[in-house]
Rosetta silent file (secondary structure, phi, psi, omega in degrees, C-alpha in Angstrom):
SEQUENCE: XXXXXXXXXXXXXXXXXXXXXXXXXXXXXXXXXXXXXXXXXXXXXXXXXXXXXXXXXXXXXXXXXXXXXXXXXXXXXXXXXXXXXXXXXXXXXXXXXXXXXXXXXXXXXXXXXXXXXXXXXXXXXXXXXXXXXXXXXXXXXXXXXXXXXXXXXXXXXXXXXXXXXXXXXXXXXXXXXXXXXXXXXXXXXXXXXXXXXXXXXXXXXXXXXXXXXXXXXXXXXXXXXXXXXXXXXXXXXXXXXXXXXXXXXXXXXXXXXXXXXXXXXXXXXXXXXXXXXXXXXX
SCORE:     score description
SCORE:     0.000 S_00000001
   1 L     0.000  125.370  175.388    0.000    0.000    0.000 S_00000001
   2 L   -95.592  117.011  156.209    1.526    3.530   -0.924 S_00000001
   3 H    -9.833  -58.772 -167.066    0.651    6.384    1.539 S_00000001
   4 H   -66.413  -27.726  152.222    0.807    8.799   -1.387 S_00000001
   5 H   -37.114  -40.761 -172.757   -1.786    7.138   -3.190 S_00000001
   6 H   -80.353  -37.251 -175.761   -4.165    7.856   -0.829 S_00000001
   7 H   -83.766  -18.385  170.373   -3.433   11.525    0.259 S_00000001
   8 L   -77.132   -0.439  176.715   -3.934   12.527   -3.236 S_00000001
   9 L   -95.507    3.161  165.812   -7.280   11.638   -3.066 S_00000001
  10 L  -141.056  108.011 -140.084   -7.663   13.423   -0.229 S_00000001
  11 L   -44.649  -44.746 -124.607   -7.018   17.528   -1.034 S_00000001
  12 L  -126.610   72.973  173.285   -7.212   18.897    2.545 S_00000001
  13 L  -119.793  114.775  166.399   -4.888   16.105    4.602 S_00000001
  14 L   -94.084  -52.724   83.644   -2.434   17.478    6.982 S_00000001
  15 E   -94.371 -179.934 -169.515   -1.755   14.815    8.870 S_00000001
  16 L  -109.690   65.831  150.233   -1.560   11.116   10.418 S_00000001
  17 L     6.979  140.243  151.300   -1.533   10.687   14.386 S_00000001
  18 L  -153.826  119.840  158.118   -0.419    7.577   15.616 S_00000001
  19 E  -144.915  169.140 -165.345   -0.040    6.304   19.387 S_00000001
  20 E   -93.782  160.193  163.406   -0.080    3.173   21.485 S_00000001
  21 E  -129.145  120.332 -162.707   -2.289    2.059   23.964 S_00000001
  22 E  -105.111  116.586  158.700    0.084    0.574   26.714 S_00000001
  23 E   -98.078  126.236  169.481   -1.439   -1.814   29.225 S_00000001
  24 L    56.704   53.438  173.592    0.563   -3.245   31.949 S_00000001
  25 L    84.522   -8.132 -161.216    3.986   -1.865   30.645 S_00000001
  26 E  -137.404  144.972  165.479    3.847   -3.272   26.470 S_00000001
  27 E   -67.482  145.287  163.054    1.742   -1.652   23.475 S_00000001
  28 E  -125.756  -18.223 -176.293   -1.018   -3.764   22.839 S_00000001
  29 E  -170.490  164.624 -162.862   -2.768   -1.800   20.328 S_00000001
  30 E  -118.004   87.636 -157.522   -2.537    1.130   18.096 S_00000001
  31 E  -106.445  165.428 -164.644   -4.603    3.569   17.330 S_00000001
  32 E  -149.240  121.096  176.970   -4.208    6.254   13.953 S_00000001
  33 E  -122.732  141.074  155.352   -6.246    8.915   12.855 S_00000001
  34 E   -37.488   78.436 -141.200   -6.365   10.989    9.713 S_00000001
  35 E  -106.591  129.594 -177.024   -5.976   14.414   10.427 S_00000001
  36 L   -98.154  150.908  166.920   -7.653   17.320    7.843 S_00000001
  37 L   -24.570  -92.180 -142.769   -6.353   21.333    7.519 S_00000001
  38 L   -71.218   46.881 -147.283   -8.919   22.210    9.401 S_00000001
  39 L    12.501   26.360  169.280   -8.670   19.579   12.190 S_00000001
  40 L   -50.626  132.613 -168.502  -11.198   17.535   11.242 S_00000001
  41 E   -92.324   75.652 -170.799  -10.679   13.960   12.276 S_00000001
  42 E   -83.165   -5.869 -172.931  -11.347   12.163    8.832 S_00000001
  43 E  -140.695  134.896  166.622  -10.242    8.454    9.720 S_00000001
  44 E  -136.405  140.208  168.082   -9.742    6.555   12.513 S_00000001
  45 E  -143.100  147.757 -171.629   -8.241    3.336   12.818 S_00000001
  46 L  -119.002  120.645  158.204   -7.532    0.730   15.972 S_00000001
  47 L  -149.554  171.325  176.419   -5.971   -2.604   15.869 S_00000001
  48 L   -63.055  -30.619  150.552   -3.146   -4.846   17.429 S_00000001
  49 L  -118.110  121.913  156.097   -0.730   -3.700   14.725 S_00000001
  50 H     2.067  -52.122  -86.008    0.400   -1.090   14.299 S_00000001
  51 H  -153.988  -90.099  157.998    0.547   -1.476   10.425 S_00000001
  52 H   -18.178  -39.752 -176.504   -2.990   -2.431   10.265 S_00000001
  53 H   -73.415  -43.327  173.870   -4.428    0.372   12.638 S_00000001
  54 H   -78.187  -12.008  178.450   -3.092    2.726    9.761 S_00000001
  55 H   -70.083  -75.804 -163.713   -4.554    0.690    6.782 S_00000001
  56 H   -37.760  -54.773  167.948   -7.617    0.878    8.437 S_00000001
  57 H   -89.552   23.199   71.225   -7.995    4.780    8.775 S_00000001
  58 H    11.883  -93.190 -155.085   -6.391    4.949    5.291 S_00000001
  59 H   -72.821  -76.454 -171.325   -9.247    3.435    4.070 S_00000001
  60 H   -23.711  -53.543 -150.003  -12.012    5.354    6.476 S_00000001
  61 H   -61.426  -36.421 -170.818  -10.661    8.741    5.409 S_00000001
  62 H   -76.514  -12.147  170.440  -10.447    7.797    1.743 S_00000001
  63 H   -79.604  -47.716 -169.875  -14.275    6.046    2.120 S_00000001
  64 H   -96.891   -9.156  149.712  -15.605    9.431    3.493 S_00000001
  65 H   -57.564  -72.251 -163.642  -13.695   11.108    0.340 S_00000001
  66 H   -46.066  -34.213 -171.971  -15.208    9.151   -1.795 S_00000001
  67 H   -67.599  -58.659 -174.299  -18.897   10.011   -0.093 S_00000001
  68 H   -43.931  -74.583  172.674  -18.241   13.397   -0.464 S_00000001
  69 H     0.958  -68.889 -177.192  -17.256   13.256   -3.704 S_00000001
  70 H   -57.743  -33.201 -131.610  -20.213   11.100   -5.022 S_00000001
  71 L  -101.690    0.104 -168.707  -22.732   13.359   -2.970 S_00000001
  72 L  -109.876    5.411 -155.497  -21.223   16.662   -4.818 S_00000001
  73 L  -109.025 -178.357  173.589  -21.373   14.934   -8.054 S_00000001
  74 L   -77.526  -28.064  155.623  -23.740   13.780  -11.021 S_00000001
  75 L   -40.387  -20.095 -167.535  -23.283   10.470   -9.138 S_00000001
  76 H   -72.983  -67.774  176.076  -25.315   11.097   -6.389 S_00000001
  77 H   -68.550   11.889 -175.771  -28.374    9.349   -7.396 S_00000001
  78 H   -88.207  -31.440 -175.746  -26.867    6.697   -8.969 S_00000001
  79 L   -98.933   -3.389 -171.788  -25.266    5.729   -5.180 S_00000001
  80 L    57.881   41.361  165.802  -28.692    6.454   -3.523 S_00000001
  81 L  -104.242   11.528  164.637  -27.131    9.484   -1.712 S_00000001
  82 L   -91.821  -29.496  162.057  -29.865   11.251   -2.470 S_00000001
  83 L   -74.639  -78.986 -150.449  -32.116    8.614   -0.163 S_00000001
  84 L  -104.410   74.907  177.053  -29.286    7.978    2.327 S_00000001
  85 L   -95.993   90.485  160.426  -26.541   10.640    2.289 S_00000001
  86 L  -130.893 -157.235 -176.756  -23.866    9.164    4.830 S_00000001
  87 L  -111.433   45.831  162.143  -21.269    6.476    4.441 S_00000001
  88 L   -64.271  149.036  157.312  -24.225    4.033    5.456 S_00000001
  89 L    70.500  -27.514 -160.066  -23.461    0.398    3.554 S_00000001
  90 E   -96.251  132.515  166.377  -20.177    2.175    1.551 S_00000001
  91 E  -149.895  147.212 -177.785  -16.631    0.169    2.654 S_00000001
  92 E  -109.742  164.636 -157.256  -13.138    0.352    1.120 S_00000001
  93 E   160.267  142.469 -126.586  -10.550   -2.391    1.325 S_00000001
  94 L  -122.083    4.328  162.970   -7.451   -3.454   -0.475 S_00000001
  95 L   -96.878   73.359  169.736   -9.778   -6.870   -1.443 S_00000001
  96 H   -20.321  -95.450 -158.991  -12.636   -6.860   -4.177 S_00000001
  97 H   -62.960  -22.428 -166.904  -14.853   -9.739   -2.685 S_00000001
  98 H   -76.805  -48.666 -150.402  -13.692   -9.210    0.894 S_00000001
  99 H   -65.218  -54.356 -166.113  -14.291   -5.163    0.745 S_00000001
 100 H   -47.603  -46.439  177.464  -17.627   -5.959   -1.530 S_00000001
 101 H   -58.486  -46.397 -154.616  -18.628   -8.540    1.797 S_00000001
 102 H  -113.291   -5.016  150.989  -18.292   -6.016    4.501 S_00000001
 103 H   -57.295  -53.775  159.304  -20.446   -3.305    2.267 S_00000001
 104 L   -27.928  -25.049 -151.391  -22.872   -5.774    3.026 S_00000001
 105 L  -125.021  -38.573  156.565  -22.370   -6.463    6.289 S_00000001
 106 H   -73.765   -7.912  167.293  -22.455   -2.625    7.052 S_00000001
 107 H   -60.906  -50.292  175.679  -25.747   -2.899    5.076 S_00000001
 108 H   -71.790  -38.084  171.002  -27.022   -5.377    7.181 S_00000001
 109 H   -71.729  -49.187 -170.784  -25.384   -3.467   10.921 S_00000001
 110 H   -58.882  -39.079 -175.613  -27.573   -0.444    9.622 S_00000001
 111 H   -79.160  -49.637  153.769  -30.842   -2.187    8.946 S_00000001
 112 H   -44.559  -57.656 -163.939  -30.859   -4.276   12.442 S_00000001
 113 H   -62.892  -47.184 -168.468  -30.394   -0.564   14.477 S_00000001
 114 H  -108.642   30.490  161.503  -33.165    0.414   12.885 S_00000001
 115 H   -90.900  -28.090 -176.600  -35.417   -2.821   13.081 S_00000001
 116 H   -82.043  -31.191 -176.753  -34.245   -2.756   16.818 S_00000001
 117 L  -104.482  -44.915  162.218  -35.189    0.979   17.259 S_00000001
 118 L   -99.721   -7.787  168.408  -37.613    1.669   14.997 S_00000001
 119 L  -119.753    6.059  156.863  -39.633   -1.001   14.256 S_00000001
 120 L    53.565   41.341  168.565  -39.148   -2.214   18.060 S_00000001
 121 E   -91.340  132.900 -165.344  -38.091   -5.626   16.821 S_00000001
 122 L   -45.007  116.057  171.716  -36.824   -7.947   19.882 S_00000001
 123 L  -122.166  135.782  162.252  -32.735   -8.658   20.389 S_00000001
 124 L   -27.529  154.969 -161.149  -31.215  -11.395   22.228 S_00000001
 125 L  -164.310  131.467  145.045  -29.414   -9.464   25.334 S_00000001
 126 L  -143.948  154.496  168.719  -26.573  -11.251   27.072 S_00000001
 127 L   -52.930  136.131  172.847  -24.234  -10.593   29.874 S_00000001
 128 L   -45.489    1.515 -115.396  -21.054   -8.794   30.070 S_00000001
 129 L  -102.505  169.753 -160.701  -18.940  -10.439   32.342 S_00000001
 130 H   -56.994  -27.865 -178.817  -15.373   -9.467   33.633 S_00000001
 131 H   -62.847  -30.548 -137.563  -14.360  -12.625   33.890 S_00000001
 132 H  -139.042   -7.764  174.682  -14.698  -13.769   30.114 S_00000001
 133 L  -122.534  155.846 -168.191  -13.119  -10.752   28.491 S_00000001
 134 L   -77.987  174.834  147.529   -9.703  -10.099   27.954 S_00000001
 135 H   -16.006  -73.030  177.783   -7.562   -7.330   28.932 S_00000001
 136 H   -48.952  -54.387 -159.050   -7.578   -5.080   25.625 S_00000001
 137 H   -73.619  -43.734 -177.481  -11.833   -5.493   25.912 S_00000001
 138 H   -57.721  -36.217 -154.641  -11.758   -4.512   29.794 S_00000001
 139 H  -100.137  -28.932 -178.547  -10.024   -1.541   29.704 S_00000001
 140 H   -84.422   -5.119  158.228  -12.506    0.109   27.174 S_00000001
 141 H   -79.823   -7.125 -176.158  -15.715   -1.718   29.153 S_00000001
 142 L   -88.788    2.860  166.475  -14.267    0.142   32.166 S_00000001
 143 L  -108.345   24.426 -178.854  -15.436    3.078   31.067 S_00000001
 144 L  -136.440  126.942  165.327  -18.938    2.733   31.634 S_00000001
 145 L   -44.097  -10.182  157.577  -20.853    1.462   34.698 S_00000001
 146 L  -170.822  159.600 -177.230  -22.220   -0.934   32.423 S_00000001
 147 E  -124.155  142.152  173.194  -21.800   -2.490   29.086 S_00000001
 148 E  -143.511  112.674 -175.111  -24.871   -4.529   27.546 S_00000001
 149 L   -81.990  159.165 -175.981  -24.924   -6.585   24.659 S_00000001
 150 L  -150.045  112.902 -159.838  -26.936   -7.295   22.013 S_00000001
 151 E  -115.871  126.689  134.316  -26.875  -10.061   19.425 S_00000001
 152 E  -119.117  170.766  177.388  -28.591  -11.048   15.971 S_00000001
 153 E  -135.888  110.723 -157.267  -28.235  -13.353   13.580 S_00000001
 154 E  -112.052  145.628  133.493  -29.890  -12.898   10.273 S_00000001
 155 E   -54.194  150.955 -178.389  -29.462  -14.300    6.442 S_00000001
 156 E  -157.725  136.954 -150.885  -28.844  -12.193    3.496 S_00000001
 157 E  -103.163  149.758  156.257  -28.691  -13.800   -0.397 S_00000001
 158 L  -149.603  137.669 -177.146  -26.053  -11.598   -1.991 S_00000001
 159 L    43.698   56.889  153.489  -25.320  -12.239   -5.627 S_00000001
 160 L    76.878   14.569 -178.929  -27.387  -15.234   -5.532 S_00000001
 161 L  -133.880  137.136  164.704  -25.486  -16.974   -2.350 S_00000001
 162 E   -84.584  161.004 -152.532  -26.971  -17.066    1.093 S_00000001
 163 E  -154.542  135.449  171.456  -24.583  -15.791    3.892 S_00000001
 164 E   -92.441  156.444  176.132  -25.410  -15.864    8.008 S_00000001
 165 E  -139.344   90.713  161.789  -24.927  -11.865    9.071 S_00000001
 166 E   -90.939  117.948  164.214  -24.066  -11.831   12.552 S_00000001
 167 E  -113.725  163.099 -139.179  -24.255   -8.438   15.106 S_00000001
 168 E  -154.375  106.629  173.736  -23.101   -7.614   17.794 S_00000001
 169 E  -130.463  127.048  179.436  -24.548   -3.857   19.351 S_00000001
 170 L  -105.018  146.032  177.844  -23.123   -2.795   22.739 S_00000001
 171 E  -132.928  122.043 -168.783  -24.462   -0.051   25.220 S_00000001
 172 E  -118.047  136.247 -158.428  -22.186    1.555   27.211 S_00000001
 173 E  -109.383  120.214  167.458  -24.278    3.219   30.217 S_00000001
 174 L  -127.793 -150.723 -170.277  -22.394    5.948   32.255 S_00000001
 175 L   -68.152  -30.455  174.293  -24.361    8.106   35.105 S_00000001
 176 L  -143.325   19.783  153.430  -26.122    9.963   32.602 S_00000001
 177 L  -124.105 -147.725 -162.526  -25.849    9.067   29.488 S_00000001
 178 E  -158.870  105.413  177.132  -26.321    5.837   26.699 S_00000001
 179 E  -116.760 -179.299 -145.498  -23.963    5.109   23.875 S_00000001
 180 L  -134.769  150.072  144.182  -23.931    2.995   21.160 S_00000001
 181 L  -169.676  136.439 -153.155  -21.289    0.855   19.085 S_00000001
 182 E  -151.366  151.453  167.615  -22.219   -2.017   16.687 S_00000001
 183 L  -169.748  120.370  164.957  -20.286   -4.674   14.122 S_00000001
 184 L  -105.344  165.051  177.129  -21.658   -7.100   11.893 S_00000001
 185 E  -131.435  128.901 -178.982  -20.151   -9.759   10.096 S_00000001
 186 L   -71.339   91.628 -177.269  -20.437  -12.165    7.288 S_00000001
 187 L    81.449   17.387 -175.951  -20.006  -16.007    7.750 S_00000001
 188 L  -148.976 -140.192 -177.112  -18.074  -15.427   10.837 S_00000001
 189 L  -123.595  124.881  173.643  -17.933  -14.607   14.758 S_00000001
 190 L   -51.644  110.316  155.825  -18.309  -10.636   15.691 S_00000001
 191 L   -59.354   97.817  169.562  -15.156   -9.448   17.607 S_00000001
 192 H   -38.498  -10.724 -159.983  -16.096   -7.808   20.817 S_00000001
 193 H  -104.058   -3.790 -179.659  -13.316   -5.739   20.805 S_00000001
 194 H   -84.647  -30.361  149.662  -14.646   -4.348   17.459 S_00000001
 195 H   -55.402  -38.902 -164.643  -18.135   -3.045   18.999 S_00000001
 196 H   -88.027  -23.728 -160.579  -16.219   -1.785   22.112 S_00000001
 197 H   -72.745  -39.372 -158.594  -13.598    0.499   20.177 S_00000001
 198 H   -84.857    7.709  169.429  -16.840    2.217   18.099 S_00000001
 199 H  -101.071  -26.160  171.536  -18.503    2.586   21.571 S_00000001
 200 H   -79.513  -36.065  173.514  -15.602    4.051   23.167 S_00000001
 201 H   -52.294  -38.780 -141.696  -15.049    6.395   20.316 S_00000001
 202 H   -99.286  -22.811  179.695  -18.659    7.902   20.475 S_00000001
 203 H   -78.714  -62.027 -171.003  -18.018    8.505   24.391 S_00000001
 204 H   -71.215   -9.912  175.842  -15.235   10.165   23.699 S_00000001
 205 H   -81.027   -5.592 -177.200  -16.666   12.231   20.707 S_00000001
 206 L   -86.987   33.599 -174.746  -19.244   13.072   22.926 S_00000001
 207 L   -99.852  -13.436 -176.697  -16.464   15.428   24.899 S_00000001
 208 L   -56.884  158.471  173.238  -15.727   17.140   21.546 S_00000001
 209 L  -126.510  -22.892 -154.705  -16.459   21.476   21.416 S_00000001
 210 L  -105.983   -9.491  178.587  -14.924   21.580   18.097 S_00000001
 211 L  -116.653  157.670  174.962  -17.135   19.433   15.503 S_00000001
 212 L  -146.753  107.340  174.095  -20.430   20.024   14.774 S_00000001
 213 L  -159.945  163.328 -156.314  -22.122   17.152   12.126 S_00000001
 214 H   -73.228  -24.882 -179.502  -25.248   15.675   12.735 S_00000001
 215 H   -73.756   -7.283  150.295  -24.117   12.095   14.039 S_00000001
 216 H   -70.079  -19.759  165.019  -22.527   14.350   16.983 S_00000001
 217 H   -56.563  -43.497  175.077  -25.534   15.918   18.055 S_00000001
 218 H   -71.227  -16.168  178.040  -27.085   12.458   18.309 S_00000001
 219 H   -64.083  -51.861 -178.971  -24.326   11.463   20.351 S_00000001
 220 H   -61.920  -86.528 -154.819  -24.445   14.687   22.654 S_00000001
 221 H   -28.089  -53.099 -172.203  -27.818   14.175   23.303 S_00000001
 222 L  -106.088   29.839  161.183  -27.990   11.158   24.742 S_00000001
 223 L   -94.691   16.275  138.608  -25.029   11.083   26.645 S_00000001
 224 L  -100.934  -20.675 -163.888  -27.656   13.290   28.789 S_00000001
 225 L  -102.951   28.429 -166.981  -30.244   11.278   27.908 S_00000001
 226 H   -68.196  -24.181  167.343  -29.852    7.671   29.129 S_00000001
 227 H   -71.857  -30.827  171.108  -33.068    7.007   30.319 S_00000001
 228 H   -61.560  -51.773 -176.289  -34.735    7.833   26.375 S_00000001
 229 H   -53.662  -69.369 -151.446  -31.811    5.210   25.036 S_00000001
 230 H   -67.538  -85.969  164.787  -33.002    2.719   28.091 S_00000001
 231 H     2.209  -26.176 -170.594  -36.956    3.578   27.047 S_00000001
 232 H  -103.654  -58.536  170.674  -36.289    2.326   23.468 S_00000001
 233 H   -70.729   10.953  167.125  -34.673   -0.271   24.202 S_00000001
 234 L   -89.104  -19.667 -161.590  -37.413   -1.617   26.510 S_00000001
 235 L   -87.643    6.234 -162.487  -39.871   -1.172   24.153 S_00000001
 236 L  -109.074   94.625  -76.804  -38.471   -3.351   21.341 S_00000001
 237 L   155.261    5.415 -172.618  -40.484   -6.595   21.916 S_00000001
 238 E   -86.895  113.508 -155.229  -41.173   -7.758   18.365 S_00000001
 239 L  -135.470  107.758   37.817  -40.960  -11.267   17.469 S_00000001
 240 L  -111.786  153.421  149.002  -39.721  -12.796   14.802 S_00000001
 241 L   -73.186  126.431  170.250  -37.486  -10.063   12.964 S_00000001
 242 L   -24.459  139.821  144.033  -37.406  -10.348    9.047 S_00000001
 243 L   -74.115  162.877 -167.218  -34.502  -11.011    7.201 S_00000001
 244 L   -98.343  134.855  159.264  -32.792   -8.634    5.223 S_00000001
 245 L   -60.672  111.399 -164.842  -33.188   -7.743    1.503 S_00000001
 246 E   -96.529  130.890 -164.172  -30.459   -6.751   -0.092 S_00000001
 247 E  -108.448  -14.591  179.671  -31.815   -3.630   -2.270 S_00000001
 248 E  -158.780  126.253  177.646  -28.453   -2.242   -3.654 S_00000001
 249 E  -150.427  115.435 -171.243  -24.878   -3.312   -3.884 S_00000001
 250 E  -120.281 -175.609  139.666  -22.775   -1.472   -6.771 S_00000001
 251 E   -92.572  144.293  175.969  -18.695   -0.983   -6.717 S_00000001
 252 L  -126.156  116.115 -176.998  -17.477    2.519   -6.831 S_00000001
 253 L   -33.700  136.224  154.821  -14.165    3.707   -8.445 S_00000001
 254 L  -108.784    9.078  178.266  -11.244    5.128   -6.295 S_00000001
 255 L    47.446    7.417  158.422   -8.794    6.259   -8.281 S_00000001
 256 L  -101.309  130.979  161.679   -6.123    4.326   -5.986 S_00000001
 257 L   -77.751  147.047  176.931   -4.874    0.597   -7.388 S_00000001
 258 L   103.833  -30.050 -176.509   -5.204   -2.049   -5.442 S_00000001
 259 L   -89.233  134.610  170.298   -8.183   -0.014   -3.304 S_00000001
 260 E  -111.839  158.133  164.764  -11.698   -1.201   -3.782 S_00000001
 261 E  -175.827  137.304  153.517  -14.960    0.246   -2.379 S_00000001
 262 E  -137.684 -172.016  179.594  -18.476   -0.380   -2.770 S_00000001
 263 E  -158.623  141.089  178.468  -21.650    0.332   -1.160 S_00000001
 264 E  -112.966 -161.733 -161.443  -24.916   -1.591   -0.239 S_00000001
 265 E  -175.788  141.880 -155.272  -28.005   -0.757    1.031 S_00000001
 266 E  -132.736  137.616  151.453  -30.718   -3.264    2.516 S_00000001
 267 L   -44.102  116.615  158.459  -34.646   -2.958    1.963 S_00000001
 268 L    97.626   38.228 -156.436  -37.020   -1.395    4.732 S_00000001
 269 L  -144.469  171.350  158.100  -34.930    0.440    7.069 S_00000001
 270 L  -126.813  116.333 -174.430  -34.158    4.085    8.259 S_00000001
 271 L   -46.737  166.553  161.962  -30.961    5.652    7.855 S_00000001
 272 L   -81.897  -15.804  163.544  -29.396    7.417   10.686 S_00000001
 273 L   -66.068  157.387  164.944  -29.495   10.722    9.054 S_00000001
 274 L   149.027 -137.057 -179.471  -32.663   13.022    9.514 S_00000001
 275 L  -154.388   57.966  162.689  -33.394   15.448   11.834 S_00000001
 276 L  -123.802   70.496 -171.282  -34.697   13.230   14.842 S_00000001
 277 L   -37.454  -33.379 -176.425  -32.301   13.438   17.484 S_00000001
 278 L   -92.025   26.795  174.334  -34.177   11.484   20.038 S_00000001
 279 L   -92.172  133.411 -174.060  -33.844    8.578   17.670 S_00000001
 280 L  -105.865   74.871 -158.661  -31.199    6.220   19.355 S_00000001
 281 L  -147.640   82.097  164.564  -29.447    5.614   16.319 S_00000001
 282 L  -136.597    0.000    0.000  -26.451    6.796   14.927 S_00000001
């Protein structure tokens, strides 16, 4: 992978952050973010190496290029960003069929939040406990008075092949608020530690003064608002949930080789944009 490739696709990149997060004396994990002129955070990426952690927000920042891009373009309705305009369903990756798989599988994480939230359909709920998670997962469950999981497991046909879609959405509870952080997967087992990173992120974005976009508002809100989060989720009681339709899955050029990205989109659902804050969705 060349670095350079990447930053020319993206105009306004100043620079890339990188630091460890050292438990008990040794790095264990790595986190890297994408840094914009204007400090704008455009990437973030976390993993056990180092190497990896930077691939990863590589590919975010250049995936939220790419959004823009389409959404400023003649392209826009062609990508359905005229329906949904976020980076719902769109994922980049240095794999055609792998990258093409986890468009899907963010197709599929989007459409469960809002089967779970808005159409109040019922999820499996099991315990956290301290005992059963490693190190790496503990120190980012310690930073809520409670963590609570939530698992389905749905089919999805994609190009004519049926696929299990497994999620995984955790709520991290602190005195007064309710956060969020979900990962689904295709044909495999969800990594907790992959749910806990995007739930620790959203606690810490809700601390930000300096961004203003709409999935931070939903964030600020209910990290006052934990009883409305806890309300929604009582209320979701629906039995059996559907399986998901897959309604769109195209590939979209990047103008880096070797980088892929497409983006799907599932039947019957509601994005997280709109301009309903007390929706516990983002």
């Amino acid at each position: 992978m060349k670095i350079e490739q990447f930053l020319k696709r993206i105009p306004d990149f100043k620079e890339i952050q990188e630091s460890p997060l050292v438990l008990e004396g040794r790095d264990v994990a790595f986190q890297t973010s994408v840094i914009l002129k204007n400090g704008y955070c455009q990437g973030t990426g976390f993993a056990q190496d180092a190497k990896l952690a930077r691939q990863i927000a590589l590919s975010e920042a250049l995936e939220r290029q790419i959004v823009f891009d389409l959404a400023q373009s003649s392209q826009k309705a062609e990508f359905l960003l005229d329906e949904y305009p976020s980076t719902c369903g769109f994922a980049v990756g240095y794999d055609a069929e792998s990258t093409k798989h986890r468009a899907v599988a963010e197709a599929v994480e989007r459409w469960v939040r809002s089967k779970w939230i808005d159409d109040r359909y019922f999820l499996l709920e099991f315990p956290l406990k301290s005992q059963e998670i490693n190190s790496l997962e503990g120190w980012f469950a310690k930073h809520f008075t409670e963590v609570r999981c939530f698992v389905s497991s749905n089919q999805i046909v994609v190009e004519g092949v049926p696929h299990s879609a497994n999620s995984l959405i955790v709520v991290g509870l602190t005195r007064n608020g309710a956060f969020v952080g979900s990962k689904t997967v295709l044909d495999g087992k969800v990594p907790l530690v992959s749910a806990l990173v995007e739930l620790y992120r959203h606690l810490r974005l809700s601390e930000e003064d300096n961004q203003t976009y709409r999935e931070l508002e939903v964030i600020k809100h209910f990290a006052n608002n934990k009883s409305l989060a806890l309300e929604q989720i009582l209320r979701a009681t629906r039995r059996p949930m559907p399986e998901p339709q897959l309604r769109f899955l195209k590939e979209v050029p990047t103008g880096v080789e070797g980088v892929f990205c497409y983006r799907a989109l599932c039947e019957n659902f509601r994005g997280w944009h709109g301009n309903d804050v007390r929706r516990f969705v983002y």
